[in-house]
N, CA, C and O atoms as CSV, one atom per row, in Angstrom:
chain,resi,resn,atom,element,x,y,z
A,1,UNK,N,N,0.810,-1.197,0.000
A,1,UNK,CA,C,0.000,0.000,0.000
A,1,UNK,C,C,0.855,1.262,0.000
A,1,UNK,O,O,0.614,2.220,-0.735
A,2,UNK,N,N,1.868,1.212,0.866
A,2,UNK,CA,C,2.664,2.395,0.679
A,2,UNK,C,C,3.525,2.639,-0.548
A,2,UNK,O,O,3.759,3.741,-1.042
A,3,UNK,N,N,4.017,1.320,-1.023
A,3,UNK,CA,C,4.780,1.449,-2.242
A,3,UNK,C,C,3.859,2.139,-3.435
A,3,UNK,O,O,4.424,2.999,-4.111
A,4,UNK,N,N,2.184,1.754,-3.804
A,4,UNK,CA,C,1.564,2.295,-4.349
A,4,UNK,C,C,1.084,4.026,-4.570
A,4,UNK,O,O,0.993,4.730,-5.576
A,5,UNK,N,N,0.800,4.326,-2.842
A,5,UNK,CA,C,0.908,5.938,-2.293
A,5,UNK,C,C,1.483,6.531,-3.153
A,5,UNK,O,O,1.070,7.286,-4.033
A,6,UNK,N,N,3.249,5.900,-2.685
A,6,UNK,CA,C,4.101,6.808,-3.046
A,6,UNK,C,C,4.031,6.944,-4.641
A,6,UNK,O,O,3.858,8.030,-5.193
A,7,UNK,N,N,4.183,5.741,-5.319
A,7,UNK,CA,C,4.049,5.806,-6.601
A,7,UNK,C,C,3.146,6.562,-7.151
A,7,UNK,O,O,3.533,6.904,-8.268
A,8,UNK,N,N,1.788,7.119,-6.804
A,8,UNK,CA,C,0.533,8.001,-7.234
A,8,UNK,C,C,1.232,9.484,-6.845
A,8,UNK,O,O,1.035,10.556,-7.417
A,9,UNK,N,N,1.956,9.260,-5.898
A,9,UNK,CA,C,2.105,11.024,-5.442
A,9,UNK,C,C,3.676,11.382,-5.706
A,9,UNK,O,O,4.300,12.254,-5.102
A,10,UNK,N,N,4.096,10.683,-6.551
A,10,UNK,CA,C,5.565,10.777,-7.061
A,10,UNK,C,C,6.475,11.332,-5.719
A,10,UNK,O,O,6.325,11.107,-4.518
A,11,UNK,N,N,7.609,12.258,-6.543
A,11,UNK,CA,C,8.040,13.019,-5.390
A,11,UNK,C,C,7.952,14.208,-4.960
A,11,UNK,O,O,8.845,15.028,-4.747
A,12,UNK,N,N,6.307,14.319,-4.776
A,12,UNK,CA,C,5.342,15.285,-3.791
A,12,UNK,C,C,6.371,15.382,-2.540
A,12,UNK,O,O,7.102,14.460,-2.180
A,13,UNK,N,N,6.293,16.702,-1.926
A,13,UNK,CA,C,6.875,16.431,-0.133
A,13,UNK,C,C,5.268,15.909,0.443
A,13,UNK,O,O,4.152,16.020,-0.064
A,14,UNK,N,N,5.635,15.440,1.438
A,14,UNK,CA,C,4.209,15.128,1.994
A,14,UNK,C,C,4.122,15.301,3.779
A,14,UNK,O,O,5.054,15.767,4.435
A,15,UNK,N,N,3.010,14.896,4.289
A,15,UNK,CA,C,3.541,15.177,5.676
A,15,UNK,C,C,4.085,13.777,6.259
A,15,UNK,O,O,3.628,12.692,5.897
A,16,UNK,N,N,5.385,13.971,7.450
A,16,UNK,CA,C,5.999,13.257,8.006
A,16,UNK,C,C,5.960,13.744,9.377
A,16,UNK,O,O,5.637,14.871,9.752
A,17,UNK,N,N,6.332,12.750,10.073
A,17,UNK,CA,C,6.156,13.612,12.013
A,17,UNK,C,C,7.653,14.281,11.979
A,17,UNK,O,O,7.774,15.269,12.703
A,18,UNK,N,N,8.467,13.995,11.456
A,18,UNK,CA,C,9.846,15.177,10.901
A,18,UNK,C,C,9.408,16.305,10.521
A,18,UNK,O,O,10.173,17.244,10.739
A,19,UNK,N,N,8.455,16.537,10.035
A,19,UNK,CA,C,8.353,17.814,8.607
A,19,UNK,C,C,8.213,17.362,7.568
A,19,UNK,O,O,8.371,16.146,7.457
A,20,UNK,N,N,7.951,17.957,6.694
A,20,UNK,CA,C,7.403,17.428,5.585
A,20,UNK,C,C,8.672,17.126,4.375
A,20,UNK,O,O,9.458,18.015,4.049
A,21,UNK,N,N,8.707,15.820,3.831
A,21,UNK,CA,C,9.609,15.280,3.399
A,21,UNK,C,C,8.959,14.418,1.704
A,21,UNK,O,O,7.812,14.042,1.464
A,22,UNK,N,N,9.928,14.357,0.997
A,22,UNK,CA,C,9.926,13.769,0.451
A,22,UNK,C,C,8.720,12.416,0.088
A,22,UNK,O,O,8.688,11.555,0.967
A,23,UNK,N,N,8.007,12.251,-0.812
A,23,UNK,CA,C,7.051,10.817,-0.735
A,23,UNK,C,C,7.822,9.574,-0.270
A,23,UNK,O,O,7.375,8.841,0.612
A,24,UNK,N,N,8.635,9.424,-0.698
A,24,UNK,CA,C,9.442,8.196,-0.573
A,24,UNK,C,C,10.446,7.930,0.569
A,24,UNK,O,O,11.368,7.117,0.649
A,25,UNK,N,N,9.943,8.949,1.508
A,25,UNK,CA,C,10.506,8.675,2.707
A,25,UNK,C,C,9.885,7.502,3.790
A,25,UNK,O,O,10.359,6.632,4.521
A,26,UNK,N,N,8.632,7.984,3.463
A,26,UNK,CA,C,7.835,6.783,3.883
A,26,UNK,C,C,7.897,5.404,3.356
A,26,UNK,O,O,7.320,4.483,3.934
A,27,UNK,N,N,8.408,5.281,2.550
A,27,UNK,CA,C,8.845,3.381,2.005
A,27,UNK,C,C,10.486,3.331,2.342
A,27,UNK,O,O,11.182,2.333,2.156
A,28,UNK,N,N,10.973,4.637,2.888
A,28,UNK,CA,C,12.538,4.136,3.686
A,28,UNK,C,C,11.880,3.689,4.978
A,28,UNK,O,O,11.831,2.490,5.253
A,29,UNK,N,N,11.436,4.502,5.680
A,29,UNK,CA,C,11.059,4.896,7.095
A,29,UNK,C,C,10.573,3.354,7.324
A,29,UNK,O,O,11.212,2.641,8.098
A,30,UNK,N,N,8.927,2.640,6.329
A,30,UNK,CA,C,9.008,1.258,7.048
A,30,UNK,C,C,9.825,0.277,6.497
A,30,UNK,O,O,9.406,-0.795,6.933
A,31,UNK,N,N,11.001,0.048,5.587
A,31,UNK,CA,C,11.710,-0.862,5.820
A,31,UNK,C,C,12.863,-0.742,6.729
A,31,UNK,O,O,13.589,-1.608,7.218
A,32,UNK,N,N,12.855,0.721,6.853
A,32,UNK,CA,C,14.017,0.606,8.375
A,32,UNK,C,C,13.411,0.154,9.684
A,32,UNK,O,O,14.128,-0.310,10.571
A,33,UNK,N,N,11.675,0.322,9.867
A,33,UNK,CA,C,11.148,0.059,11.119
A,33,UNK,C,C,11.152,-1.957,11.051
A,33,UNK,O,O,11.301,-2.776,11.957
A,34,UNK,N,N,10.947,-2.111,9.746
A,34,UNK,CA,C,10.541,-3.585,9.580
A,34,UNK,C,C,12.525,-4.419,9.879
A,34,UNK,O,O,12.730,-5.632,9.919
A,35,UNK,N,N,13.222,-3.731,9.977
A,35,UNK,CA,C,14.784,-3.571,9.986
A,35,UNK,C,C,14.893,-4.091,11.326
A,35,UNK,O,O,15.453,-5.092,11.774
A,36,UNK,N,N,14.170,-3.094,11.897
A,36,UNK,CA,C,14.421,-2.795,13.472
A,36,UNK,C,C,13.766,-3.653,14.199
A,36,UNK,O,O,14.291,-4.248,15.140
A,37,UNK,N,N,12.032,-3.871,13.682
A,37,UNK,CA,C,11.681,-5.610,14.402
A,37,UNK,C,C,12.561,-6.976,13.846
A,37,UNK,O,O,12.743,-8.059,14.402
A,38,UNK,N,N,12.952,-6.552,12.731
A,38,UNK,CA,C,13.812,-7.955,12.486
A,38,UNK,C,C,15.190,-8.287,13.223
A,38,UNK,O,O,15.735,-9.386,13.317
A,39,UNK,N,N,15.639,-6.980,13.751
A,39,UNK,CA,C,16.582,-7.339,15.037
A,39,UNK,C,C,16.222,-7.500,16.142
A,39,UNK,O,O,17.006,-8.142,16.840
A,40,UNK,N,N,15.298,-7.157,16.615
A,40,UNK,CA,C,14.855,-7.517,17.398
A,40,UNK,C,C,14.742,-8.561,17.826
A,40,UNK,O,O,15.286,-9.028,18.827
A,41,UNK,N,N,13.776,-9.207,16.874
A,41,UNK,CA,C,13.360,-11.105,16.651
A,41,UNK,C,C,14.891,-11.563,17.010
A,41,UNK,O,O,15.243,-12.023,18.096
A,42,UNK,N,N,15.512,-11.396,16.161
A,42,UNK,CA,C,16.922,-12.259,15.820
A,42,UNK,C,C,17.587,-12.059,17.300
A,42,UNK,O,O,18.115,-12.974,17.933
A,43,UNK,N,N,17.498,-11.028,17.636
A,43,UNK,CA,C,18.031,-10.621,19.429
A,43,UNK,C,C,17.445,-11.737,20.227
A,43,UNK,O,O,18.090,-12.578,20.853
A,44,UNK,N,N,15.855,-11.627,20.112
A,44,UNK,CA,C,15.724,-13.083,21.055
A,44,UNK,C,C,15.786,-14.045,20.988
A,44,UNK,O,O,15.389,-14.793,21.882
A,45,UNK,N,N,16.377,-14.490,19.765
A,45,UNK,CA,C,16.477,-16.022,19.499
A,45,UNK,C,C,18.298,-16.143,19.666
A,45,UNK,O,O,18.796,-17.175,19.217
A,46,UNK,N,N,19.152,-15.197,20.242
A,46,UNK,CA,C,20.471,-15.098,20.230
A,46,UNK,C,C,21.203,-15.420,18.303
A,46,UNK,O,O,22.320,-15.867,18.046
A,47,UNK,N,N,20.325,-15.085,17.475
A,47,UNK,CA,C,20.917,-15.011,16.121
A,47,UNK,C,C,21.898,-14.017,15.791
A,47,UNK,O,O,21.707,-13.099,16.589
A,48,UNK,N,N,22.694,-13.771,15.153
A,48,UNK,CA,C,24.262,-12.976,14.753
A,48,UNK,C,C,23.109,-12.315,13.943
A,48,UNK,O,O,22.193,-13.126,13.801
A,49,UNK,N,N,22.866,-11.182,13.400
A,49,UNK,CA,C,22.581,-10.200,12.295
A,49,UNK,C,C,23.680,-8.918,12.883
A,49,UNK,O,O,24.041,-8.398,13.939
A,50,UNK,N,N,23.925,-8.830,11.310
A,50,UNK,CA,C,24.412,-7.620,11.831
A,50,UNK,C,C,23.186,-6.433,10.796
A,50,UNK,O,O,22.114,-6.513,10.198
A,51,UNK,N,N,24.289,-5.370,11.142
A,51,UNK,CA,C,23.014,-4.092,11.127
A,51,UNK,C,C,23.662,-3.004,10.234
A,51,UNK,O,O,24.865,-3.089,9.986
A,52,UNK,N,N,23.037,-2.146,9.818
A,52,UNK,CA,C,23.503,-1.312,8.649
A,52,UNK,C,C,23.215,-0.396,9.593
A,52,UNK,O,O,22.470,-0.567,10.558
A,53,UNK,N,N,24.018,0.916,9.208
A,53,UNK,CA,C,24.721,1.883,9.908
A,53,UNK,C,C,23.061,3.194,9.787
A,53,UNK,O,O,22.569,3.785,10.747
A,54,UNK,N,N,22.671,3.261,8.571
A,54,UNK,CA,C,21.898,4.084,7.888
A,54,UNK,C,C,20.444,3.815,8.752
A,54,UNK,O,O,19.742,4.801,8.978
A,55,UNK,N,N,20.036,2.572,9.195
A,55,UNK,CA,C,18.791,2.841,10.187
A,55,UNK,C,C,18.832,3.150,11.091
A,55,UNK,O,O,17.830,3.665,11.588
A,56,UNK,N,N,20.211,2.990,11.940
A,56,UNK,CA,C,20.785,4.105,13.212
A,56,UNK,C,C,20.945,5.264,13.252
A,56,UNK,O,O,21.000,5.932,14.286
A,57,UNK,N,N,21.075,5.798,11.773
A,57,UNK,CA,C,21.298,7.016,11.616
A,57,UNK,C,C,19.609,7.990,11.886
A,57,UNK,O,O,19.310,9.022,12.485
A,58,UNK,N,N,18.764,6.848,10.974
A,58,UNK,CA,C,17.053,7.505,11.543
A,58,UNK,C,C,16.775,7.551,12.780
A,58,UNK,O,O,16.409,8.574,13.358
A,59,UNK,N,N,16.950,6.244,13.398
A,59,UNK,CA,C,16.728,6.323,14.887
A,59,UNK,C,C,17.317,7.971,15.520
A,59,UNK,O,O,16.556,8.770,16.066
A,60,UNK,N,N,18.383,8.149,15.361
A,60,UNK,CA,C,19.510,9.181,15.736
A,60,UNK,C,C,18.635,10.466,15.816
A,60,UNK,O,O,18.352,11.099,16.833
A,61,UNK,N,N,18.175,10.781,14.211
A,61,UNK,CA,C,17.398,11.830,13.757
A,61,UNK,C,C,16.075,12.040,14.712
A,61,UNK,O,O,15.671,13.134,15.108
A,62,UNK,N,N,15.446,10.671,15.018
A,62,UNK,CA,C,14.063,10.727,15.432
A,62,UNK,C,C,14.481,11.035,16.555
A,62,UNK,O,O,13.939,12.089,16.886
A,63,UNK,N,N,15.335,10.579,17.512
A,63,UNK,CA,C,15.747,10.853,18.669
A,63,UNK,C,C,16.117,12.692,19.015
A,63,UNK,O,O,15.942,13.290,20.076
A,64,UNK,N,N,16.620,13.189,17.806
A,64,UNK,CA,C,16.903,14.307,17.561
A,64,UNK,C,C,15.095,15.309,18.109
A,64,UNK,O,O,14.778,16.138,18.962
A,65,UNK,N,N,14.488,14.649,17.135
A,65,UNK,CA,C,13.139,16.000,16.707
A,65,UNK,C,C,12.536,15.540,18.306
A,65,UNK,O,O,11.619,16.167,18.836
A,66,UNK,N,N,13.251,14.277,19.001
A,66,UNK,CA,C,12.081,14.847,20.269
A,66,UNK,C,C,12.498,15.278,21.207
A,66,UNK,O,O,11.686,15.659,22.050
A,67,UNK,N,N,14.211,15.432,21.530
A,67,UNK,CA,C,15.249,15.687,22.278
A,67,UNK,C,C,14.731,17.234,23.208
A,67,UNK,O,O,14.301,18.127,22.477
A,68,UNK,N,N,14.763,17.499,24.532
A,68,UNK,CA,C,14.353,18.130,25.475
A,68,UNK,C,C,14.719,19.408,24.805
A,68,UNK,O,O,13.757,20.038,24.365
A,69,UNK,N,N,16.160,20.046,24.593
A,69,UNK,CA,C,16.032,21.356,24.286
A,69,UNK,C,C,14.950,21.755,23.211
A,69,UNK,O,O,15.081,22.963,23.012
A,70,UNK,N,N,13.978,21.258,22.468
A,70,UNK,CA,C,13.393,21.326,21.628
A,70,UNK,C,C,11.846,21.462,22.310
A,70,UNK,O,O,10.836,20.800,22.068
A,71,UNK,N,N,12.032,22.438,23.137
A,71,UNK,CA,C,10.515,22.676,23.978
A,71,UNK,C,C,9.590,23.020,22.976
A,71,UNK,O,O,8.485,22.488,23.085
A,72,UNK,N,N,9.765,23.765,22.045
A,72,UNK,CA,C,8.162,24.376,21.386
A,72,UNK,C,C,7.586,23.304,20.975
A,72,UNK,O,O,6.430,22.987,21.255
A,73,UNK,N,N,8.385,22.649,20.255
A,73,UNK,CA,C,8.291,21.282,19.439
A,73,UNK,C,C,7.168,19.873,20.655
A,73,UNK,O,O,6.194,19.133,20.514
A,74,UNK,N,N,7.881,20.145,21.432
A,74,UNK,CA,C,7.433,18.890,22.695
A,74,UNK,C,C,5.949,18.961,23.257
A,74,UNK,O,O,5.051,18.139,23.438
A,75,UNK,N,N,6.146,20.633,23.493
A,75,UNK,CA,C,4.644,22.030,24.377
A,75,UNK,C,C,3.887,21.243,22.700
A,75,UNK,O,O,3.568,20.065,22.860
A,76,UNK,N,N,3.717,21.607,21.766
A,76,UNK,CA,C,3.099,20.977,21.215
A,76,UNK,C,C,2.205,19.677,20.824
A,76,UNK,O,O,1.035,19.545,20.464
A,77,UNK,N,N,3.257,18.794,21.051
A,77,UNK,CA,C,3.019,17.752,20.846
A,77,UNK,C,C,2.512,17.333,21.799
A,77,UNK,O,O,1.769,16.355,21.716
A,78,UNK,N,N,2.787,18.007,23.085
A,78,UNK,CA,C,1.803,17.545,24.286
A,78,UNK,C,C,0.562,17.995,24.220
A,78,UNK,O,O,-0.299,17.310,24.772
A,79,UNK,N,N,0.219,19.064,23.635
A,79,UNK,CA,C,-0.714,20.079,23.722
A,79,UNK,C,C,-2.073,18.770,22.953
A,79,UNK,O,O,-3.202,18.572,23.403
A,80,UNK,N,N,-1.441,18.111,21.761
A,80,UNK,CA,C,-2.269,17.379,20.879
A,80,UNK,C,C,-3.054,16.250,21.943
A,80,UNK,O,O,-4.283,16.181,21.983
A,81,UNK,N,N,-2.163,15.390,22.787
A,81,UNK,CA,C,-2.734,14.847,23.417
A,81,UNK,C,C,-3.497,15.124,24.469
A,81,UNK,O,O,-4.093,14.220,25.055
């Protein structure tokens, strides 16, 4: 379904909980999340995977947009809930 999205809305920016990005960020975003349960899995079964550097780097980012000095950003996002 997302591969389709993106394909209808080319490379539209669109909205992302980052800001608004690129269409095809969203078909990175879930094979890095589908990345991240697959280490997971492999973690509890004590399996060797190793890991590519580039979905740490999102994690990093996401960790970034919610990081404390970033009050307006946070006052917001609390505000929604």
């Amino acid at each position: 379904l997302v591969i389709d999205a993106v394909g209808r809305v080319g490379s539209e920016r669109v909205w992302t909980f980052v800001g608004p990005k690129p269409a095809g960020w969203w078909v990175r975003r879930r094979v890095h999340e589908t990345a991240v349960h697959r280490i997971d899995a492999a973690d509890g079964v004590d399996d060797q995977l190793r890991t590519a550097v580039e979905p740490l780097d999102r994690r990093i980012e996401v960790l970034r947009w919610f990081a404390v000095t970033d009050v307006v950003r946070i006052q917001r996002l609390i505000a929604v809930f």
